[in-house]
N, C-alpha and C positions, 0 to 999 in steps of 0.2 A: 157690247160685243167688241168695240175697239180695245178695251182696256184688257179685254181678257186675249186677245191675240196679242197685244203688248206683254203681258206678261209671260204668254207662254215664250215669245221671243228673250224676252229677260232669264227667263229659266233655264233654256236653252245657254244662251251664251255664260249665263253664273257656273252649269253643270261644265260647261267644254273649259271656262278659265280653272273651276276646281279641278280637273282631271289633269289640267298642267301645271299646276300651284305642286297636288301629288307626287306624280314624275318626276318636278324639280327635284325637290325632297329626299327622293326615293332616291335617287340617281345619285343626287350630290354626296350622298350616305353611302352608297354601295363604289362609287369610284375613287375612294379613300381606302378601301379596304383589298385586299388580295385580288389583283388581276386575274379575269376569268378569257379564257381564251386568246386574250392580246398577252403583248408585253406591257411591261407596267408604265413607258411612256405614250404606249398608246390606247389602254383602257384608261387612263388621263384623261386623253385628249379627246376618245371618241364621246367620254362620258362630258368633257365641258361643252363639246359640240353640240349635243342633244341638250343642254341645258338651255345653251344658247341658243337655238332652234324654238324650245319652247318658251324661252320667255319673249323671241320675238312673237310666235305665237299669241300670247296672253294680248298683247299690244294691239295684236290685228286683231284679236275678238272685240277688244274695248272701244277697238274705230269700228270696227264695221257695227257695233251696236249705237255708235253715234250718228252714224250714215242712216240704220236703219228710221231708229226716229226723225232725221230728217226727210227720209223720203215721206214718212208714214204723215208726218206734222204738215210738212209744205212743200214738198220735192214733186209729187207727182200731183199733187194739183197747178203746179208753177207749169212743170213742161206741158200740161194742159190746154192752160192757156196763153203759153209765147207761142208754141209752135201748133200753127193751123193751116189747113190748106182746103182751095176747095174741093180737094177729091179725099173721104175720105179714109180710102185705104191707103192712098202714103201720109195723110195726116197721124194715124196709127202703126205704121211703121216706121215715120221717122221717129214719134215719142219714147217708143221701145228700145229704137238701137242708142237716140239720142241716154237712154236709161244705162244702157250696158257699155256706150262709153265713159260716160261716168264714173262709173264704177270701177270700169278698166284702168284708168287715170287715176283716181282714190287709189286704188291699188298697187300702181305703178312703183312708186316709192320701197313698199315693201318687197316687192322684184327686184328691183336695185341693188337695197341693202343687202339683199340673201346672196347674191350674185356676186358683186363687186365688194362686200365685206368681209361676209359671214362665210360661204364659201370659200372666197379669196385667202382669209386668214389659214382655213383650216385645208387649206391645200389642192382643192376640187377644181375650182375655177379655172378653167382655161380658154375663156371666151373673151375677146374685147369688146370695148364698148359699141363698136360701130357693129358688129356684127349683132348684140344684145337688140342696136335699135333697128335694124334690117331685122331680127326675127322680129318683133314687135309690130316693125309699119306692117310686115306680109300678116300677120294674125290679123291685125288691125284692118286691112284691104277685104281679107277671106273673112273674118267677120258682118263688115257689113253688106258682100254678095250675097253670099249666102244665109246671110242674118234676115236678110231684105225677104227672102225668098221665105224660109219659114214662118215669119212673123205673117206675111201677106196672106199666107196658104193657113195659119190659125184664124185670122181676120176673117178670113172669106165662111170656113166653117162657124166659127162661133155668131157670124152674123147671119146664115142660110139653117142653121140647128137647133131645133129645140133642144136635143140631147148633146150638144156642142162637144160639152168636154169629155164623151165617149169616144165620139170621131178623132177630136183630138190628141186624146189620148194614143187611138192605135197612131196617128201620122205621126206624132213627135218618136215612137217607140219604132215606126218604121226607119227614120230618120235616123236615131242612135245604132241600129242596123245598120243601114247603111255607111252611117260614119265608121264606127267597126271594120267592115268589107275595106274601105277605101284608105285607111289610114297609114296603111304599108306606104301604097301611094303617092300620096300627099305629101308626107314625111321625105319622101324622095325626091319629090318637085320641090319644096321650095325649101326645107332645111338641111339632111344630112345627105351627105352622096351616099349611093347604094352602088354597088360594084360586087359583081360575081365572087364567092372565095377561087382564089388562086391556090391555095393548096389544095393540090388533084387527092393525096394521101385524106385528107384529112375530110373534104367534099364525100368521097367513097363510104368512110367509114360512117359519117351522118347520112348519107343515102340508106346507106346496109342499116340503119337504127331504123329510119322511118318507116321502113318497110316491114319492121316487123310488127309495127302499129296500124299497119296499110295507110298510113298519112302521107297525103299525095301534095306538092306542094312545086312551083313555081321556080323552085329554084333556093338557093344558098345564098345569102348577101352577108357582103360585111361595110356595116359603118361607121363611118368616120366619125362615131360622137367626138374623140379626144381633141378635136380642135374647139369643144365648149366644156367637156368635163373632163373628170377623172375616172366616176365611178365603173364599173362593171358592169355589163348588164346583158342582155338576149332577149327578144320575143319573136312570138309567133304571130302574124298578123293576116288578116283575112279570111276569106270563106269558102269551100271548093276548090277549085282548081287555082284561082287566083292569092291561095295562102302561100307567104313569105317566111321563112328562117331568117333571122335578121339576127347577126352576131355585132355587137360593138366591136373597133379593132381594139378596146383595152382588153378584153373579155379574152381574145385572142392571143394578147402580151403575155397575159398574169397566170393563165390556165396553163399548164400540162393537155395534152390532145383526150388522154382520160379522163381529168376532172372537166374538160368543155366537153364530153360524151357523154357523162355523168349528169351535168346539167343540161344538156339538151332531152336524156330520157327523163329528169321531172319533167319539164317539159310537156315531151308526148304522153308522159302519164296523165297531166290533164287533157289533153286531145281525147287519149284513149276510153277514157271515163265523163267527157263530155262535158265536163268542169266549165267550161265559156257559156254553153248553153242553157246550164242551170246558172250562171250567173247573168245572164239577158233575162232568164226568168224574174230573177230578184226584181235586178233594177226596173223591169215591165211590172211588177210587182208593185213597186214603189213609187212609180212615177200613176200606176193605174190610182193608187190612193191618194196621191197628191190632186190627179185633175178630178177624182171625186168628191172630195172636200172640197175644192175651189171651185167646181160646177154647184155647187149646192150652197154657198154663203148667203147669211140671211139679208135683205135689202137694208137692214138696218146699218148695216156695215157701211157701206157708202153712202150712206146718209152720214152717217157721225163725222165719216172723211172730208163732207162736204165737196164729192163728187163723185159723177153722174157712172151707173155701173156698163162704162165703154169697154169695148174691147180691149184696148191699152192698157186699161185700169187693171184687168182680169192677167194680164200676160205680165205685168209686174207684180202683181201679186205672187203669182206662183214663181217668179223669179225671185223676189226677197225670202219665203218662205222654204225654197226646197232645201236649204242646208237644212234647217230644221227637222226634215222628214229623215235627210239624209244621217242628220246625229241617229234620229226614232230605229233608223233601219239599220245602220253600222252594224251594232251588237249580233243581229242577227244575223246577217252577211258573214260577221266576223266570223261566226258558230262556225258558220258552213264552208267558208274559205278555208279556214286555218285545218278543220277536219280534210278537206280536200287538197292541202297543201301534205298534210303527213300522207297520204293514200299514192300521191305524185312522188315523192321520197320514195318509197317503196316500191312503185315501179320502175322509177329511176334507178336504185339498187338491183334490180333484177334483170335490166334492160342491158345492166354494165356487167353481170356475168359475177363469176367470184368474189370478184375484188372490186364491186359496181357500189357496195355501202363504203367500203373506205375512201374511194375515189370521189361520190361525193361530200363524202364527211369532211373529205382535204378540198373540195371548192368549198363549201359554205363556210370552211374557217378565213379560206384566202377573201371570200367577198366580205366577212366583216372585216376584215383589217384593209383590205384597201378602201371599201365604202366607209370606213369608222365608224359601222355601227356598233353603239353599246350594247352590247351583248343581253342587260336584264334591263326590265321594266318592271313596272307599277302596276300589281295585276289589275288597277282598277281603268289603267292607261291602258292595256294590254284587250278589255274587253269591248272599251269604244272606239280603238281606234286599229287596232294589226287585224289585218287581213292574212298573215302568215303567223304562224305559231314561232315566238322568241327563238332564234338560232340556237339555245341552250337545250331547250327542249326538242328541236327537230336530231339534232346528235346524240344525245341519248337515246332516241327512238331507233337510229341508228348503230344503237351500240358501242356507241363512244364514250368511252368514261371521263366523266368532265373534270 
């Protein structure tokens, strides 16, 4: 049993390094040739970007498939037996977070680099280091609070449960909920500031859009990403009465008042068609198959580990394994996002009146050139991993002739 979970993990990571070996390929071929959408220094650049993106990429698959076999080999029988207490449900919550800071430190390095290199070269970056490590300790604080809190509340059901990782299941899916709901939030308290838009014109006109969606919402923010990045961006966050418009102030710079009306109706085009709530479904979906599979592992399994099937043992498992699920499920997600991404265009065309498809046909060209993104992909990169349909094809849909 062990070797056949070893290998699906091996498969897993061969199939995600092949899909960016692809890309490469694809990419380094296609940004040689007639600039699409950019100018020709910066379909260049966006295309060496994403080159460079994925071959850090390929680097973090080959460690984290190093990590994996050491947990799998001697990792989590080690924290086994260093860390014991005699109560124990913190002996099991410390082994778990003790798990997930590891991990976070393994990984730290490739934060770094993306940051203070790879972004920095390519123009994005506009975070210092002291601010990088201030977000870092507060994740690293609000991790293990609330880390402490989950893991204790899996402990208690899986050791009170016969059917554990049913019960499970719905708390952890409550919990993703709940983070959802709260993450306007959060995001407020301890990383970007939120502040009211001050443009009354422009506040009115996004009032007068949501209302024709009846999305009722909390108010208008704008933040302050630019003092960590470059890029563009907007979301919708929360649930009920406590949902947030949350404008980056780049988003605000780069946009014309019609192209940031333009992308606020995609936007409420997914609101208005429910788009978040089929995608709770998925990931409840996805997470319901992961804690089924792992509520049902044969005992032989921990036998070959050469440890005992604890609760700790169970919550790491499904902690090394859900990217796994997460590659199994992507494709499918992808289907339905990228479908529900052109359905949101087209409300958003409609939301902006006449001139609502060229308004937004003129934001998505200005977010790929200031985000840098390249423009095409690797249809085989395009099915494991976009959630959006390639910016080439959402403008065509819109009637743009490329």
């Amino acid at each position: 049993m062990l070797m056949t979970i070893v290998g699906i993990y091996s498969l897993y990571i061969l199939l995600s390094i092949y899909t960016s070996v692809m890309q490469i390929g694809y990419v380094n071929e296609a940004k040689r040739k007639e600039a699409v959408l950019l100018s020709s220094g910066e379909f260049l650049k966006a295309g060496n970007y994403t080159v460079a993106k994925e071959k850090m990429s390929i680097l973090s698959s080959f460690v984290d498939y190093l990590i994996f076999i050491a947990w799998m080999g001697f990792g989590i029988s080690f924290l086994g037996d260093a860390i014991v207490f005699q109560n124990e449900a913190l002996t099991n919550i410390a082994i778990v977070l003790s798990f997930v800071i590891v991990n976070s430190l393994l990984s730290l390095p490739f934060s770094y680099y993306e940051k203070f290199v790879l972004d920095k070269k390519f123009g994005f970056n506009k975070s210092s280091l002291g601010l990088f490590i201030k977000d870092r300790l507060i994740s690293f604080i609000m991790t293990l609070l609330l880390g402490s809190v989950v893991v204790w509340a899996v402990y208690e059901i899986i050791s009170s449960f016969a059917l554990w990782w049913l019960w499970s299941f719905l708390f952890i899916f409550v919990v993703v909920i709940m983070i959802n709901m709260l993450y306007p939030a959060f995001r407020a308290m301890f990383f970007d500031k939120l502040s009211p838009l001050q443009d009354e014109t422009l506040d009115s006109e996004i009032q007068s859009l949501m209302e024709k969606t009846g999305f009722v919402s909390s108010g208008v923010f704008v933040s302050d990403a630019s003092k960590r990045d470059s890029r563009l961006n907007a979301y919708f966050g929360g649930f009920g009465r406590a949902k947030r418009v949350v404008l980056f102030d780049t988003l605000i710079e780069k946009l014309t008042t019609k192209e940031l009306l333009a992308v606020l109706g995609h936007e409420l085009g997914h609101f208005a068609h429910g788009d978040i709530y089929k995608n709770i479904a998925l990931v409840g979906a996805m997470l319901f198959a992961m804690f089924a599979i792992f509520g049902n592992l044969p005992e032989d399994l921990y036998l070959e580990l050469g440890i005992a099937k604890e609760p700790y043992v169970i919550m790491i498992l499904l902690m090394l394994f859900m990217p796994i699920l997460g590659f199994i499920m992507m494709p499918i997600m992808g289907i339905v996002s990228r479908a529900n991404e052109y359905a949101a265009d087209r409300m958003g065309s409609k939301l902006g009146g006449s001139a609502g498809s060229i308004e937004l046909a003129n934001a998505l060209q200005k977010l790929v050139t200031e985000n840098k993104s390249f423009p095409l992909s690797h249809p085989l990169y395009i099915f494991f991993h976009y959630t959006h349909p390639p910016v080439v094809e959402r403008l065509k849909e819109l009637g743009v002739d490329i």
